[in-house]
N, CA, C and O atoms as a DFTB+ gen file, in Angstrom:
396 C
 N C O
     1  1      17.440      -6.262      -5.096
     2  2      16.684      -5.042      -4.805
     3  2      15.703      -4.762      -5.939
     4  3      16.067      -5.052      -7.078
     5  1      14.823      -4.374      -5.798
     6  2      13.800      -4.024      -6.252
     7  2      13.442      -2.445      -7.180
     8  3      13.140      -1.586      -6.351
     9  1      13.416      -2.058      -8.177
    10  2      12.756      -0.947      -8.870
    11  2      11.285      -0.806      -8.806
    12  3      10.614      -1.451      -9.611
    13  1      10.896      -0.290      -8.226
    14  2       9.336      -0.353      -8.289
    15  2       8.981       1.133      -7.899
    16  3       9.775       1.831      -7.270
    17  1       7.370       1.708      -8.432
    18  2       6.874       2.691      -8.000
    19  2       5.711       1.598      -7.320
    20  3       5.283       0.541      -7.783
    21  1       5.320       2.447      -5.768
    22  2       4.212       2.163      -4.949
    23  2       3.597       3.230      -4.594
    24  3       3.951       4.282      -4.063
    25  1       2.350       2.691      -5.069
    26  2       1.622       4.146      -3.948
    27  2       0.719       3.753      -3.125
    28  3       0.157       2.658      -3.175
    29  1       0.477       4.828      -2.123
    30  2       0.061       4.287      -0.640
    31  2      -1.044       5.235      -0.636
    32  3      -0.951       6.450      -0.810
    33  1      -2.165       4.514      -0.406
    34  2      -3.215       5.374      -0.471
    35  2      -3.505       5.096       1.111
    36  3      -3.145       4.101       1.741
    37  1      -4.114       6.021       1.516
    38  2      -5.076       6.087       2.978
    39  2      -6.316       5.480       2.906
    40  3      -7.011       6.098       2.100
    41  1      -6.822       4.664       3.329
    42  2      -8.036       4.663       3.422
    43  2      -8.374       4.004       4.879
    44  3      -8.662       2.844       5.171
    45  1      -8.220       5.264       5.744
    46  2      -8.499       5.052       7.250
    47  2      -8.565       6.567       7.744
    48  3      -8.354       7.309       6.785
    49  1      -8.760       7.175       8.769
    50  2      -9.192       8.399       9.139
    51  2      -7.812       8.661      10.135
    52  3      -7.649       9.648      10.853
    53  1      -6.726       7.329       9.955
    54  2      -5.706       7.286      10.487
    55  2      -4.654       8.274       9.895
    56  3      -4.339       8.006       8.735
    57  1      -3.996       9.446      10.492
    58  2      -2.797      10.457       9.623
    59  2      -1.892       9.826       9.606
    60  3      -1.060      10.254       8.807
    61  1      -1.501       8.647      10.302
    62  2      -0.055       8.414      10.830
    63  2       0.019       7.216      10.425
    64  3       1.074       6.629      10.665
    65  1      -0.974       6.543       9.752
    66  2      -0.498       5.002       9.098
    67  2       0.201       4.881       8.422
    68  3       0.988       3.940       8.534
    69  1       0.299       5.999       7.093
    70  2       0.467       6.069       5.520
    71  2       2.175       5.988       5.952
    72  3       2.721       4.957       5.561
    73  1       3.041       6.952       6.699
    74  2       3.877       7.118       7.082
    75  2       4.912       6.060       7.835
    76  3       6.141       5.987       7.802
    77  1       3.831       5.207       8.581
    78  2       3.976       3.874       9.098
    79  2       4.525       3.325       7.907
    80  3       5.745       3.305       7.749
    81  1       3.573       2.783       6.875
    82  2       3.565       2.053       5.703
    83  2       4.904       2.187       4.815
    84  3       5.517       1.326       4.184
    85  1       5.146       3.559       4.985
    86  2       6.735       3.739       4.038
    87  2       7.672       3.268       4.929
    88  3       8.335       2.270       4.647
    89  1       7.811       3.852       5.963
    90  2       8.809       3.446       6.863
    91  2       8.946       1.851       6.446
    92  3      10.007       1.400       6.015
    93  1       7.989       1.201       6.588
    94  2       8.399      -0.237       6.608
    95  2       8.854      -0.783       4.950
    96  3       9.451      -1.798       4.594
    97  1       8.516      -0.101       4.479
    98  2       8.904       0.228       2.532
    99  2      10.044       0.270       2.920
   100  3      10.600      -0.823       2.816
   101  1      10.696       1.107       3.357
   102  2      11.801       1.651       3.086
   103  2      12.335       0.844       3.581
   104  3      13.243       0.292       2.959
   105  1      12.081       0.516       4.621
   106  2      13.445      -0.327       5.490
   107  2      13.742      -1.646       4.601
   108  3      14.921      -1.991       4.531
   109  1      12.915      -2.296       4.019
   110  2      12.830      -3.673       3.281
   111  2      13.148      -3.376       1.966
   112  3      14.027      -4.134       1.554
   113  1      12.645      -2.286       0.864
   114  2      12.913      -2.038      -0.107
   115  2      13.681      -0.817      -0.623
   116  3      13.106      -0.506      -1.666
   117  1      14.535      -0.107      -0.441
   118  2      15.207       1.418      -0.110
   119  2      15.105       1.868      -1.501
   120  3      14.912       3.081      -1.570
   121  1      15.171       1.292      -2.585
   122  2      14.864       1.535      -3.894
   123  2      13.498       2.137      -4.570
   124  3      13.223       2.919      -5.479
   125  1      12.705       1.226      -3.490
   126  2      11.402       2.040      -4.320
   127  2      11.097       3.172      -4.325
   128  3      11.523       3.928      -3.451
   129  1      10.180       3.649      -5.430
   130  2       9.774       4.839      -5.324
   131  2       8.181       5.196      -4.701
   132  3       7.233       4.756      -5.353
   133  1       7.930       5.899      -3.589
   134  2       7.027       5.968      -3.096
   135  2       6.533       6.860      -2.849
   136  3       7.013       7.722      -2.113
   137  1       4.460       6.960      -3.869
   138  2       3.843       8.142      -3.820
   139  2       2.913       7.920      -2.853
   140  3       2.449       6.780      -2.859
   141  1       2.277       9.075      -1.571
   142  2       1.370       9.096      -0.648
   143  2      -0.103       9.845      -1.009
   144  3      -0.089      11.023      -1.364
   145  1      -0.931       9.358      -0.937
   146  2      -2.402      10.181      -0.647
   147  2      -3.570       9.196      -0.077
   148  3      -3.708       7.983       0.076
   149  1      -4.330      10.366       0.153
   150  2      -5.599      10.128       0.638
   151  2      -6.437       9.257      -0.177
   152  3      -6.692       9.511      -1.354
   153  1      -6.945       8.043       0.559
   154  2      -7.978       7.498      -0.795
   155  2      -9.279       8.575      -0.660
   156  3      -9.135       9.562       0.061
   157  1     -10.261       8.403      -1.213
   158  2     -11.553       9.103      -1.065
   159  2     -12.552       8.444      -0.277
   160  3     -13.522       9.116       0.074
   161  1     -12.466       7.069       0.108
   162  2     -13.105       6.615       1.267
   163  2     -12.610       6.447       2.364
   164  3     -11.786       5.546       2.207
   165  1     -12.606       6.724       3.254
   166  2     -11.785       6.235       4.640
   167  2     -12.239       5.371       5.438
   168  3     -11.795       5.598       6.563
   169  1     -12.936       4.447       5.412
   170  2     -13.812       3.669       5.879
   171  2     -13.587       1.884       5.387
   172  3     -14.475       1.032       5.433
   173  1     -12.047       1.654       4.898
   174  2     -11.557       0.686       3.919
   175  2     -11.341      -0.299       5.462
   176  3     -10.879       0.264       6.454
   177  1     -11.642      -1.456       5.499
   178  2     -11.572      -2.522       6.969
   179  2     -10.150      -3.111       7.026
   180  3      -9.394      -3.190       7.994
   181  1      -9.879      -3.708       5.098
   182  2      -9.154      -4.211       4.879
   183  2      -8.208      -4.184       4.111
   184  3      -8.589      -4.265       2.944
   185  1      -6.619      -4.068       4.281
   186  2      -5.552      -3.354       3.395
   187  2      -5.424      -4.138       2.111
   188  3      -5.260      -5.358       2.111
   189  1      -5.502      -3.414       1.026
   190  2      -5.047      -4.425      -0.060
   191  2      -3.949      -4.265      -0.755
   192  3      -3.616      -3.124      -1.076
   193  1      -3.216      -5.322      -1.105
   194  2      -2.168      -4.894      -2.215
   195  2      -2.810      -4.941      -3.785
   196  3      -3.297      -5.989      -4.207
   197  1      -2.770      -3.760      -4.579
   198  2      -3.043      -4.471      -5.838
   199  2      -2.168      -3.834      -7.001
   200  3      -1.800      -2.690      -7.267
   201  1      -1.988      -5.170      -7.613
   202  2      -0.931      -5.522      -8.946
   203  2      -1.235      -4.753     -10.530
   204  3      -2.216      -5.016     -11.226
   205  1      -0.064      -3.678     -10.922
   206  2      -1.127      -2.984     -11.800
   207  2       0.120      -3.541     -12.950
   208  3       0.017      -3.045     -14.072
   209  1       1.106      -4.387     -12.766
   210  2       1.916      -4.059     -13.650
   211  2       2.988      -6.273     -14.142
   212  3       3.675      -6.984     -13.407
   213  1       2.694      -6.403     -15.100
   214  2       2.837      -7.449     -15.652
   215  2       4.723      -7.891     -15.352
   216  3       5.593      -7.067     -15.632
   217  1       4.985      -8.949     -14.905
   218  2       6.450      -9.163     -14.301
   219  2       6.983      -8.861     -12.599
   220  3       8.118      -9.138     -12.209
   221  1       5.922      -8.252     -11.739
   222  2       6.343      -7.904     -10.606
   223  2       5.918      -8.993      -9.580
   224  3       5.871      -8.738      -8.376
   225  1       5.642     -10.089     -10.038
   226  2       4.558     -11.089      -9.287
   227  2       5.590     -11.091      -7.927
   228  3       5.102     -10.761      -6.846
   229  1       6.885     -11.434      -8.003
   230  2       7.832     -11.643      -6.769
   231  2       7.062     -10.402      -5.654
   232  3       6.311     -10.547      -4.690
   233  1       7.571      -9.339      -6.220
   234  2       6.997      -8.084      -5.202
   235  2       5.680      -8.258      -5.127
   236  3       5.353      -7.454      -4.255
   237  1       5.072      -8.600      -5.357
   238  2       3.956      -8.175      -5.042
   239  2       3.499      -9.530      -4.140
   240  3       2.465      -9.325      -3.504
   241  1       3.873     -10.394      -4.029
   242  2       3.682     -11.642      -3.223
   243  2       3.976     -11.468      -2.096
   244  3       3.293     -11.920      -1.177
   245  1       5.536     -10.466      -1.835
   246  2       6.160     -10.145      -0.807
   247  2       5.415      -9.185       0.076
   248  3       5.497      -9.197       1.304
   249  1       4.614      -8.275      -0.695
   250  2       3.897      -7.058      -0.346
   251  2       2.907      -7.429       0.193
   252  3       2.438      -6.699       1.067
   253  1       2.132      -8.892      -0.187
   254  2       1.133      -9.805       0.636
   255  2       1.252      -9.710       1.936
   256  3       0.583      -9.144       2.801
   257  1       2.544     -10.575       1.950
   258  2       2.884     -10.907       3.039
   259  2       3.613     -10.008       4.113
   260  3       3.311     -10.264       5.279
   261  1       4.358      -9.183       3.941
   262  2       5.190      -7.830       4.541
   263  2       3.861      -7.129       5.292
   264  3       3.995      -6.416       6.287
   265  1       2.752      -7.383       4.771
   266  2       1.638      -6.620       5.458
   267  2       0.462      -6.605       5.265
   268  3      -0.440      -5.784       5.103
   269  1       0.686      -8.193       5.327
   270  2      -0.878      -9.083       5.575
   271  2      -1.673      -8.803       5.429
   272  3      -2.661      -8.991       6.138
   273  1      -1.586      -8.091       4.211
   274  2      -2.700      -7.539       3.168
   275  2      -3.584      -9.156       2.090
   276  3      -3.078     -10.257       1.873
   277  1      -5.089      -8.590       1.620
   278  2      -5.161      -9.228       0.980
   279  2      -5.007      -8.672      -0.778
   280  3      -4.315      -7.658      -0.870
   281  1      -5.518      -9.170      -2.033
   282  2      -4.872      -9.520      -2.719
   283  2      -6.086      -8.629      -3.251
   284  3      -7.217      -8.902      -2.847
   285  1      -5.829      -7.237      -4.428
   286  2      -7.265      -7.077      -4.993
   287  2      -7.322      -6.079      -6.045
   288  3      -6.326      -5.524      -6.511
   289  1      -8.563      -5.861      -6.417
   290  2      -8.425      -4.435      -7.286
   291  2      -8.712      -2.856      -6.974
   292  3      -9.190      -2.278      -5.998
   293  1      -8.305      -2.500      -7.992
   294  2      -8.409      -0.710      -7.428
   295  2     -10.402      -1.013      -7.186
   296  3     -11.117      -1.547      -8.034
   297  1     -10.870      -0.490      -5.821
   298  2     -12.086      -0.101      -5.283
   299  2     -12.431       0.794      -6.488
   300  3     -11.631       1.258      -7.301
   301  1     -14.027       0.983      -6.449
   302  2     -14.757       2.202      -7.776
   303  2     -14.401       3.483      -6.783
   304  3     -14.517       3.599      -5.563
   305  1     -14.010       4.226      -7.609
   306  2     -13.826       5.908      -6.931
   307  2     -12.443       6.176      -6.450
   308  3     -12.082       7.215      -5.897
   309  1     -11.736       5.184      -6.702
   310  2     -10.130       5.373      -6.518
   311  2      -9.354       5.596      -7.354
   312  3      -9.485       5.010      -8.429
   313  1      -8.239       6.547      -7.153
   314  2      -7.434       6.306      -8.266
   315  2      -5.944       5.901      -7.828
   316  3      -5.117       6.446      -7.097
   317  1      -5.945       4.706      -8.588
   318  2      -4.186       4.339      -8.676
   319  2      -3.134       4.792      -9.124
   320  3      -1.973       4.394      -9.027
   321  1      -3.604       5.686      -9.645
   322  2      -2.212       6.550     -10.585
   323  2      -1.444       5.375     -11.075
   324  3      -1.838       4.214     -10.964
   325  1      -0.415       5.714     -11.579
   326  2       0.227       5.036     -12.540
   327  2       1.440       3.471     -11.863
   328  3       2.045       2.499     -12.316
   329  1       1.252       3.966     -10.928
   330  2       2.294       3.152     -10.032
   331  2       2.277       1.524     -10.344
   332  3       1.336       1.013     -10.953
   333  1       3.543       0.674      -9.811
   334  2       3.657      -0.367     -10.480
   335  2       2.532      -1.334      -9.264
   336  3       1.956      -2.395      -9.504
   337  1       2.513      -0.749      -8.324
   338  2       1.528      -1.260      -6.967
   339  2       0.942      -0.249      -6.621
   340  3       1.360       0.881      -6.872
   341  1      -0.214      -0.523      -5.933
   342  2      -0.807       0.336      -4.849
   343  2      -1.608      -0.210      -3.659
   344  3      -2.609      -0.925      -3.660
   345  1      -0.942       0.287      -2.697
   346  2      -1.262      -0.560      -0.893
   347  2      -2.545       0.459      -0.629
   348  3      -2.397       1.681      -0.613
   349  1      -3.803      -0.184      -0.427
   350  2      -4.932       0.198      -0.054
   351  2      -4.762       0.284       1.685
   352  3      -5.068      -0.745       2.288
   353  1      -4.366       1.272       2.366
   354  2      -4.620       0.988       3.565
   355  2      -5.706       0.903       4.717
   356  3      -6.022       1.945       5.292
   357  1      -6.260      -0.251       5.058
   358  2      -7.123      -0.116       5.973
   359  2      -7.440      -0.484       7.544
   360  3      -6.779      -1.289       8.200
   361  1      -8.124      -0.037       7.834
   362  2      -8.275      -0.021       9.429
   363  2      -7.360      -1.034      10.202
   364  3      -6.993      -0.756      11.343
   365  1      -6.979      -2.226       9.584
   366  2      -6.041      -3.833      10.230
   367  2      -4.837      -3.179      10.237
   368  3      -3.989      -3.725      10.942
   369  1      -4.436      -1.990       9.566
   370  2      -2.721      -1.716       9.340
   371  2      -2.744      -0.859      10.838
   372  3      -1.830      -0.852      11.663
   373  1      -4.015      -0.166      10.936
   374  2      -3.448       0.902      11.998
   375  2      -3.832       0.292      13.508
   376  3      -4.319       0.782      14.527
   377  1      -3.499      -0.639      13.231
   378  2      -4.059      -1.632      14.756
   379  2      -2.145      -1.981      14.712
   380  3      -1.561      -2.391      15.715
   381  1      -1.455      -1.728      13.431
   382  2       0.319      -2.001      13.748
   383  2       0.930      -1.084      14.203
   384  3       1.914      -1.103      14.941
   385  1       0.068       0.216      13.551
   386  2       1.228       1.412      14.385
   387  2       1.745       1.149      15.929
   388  3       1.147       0.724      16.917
   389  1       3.002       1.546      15.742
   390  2       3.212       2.095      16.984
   391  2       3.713       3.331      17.382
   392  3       4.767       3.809      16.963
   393  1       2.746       4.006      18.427
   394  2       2.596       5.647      18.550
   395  2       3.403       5.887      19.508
   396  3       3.568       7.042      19.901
């Protein structure tokens, strides 16, 4: 099991993704700790995972793949807060919800 802080930013005009996104956190990782907000663009195509923290390479490989995200850095005008990850969510995640 995993110790990790994640945070889940929005970046879709979607309310109900971000919520999506933990749910599936949770179910796979029950340990982590997980912060939610709004990014400041909502207009993001593509979800990213990105790596803010030296030793987590396992998780964060997993986090690739768990949600076929690609691989990247914090966008200009975002903030990551301190977290050991942060899942950029975009428009491809909310094509998974199911409503």
């Amino acid at each position: 099991s995993y110790n990790a802080t994640i945070r889940l930013l929005n970046g879709t005009t979607n309310g109900t993704v971000v919520d999506y996104a933990e749910q599936v956190l949770k179910a796979k990782y029950p340990n982590v700790v997980i912060s939610k907000a709004q990014a400041n663009r909502s207009n993001y195509t593509q979800s990213l995972v990105i790596n803010q923290t030296e030793g987590k390479d396992e998780l964060f490989v997993q986090l690739l793949d768990l949600f076929k995200a690609g691989q990247g850095v914090v966008p200009l005008g975002e903030d990551a807060g301190s977290s050991n990850m942060t899942i950029l969510i975009g428009d491809d995640m909310v094509s998974k919800v199911q409503l």
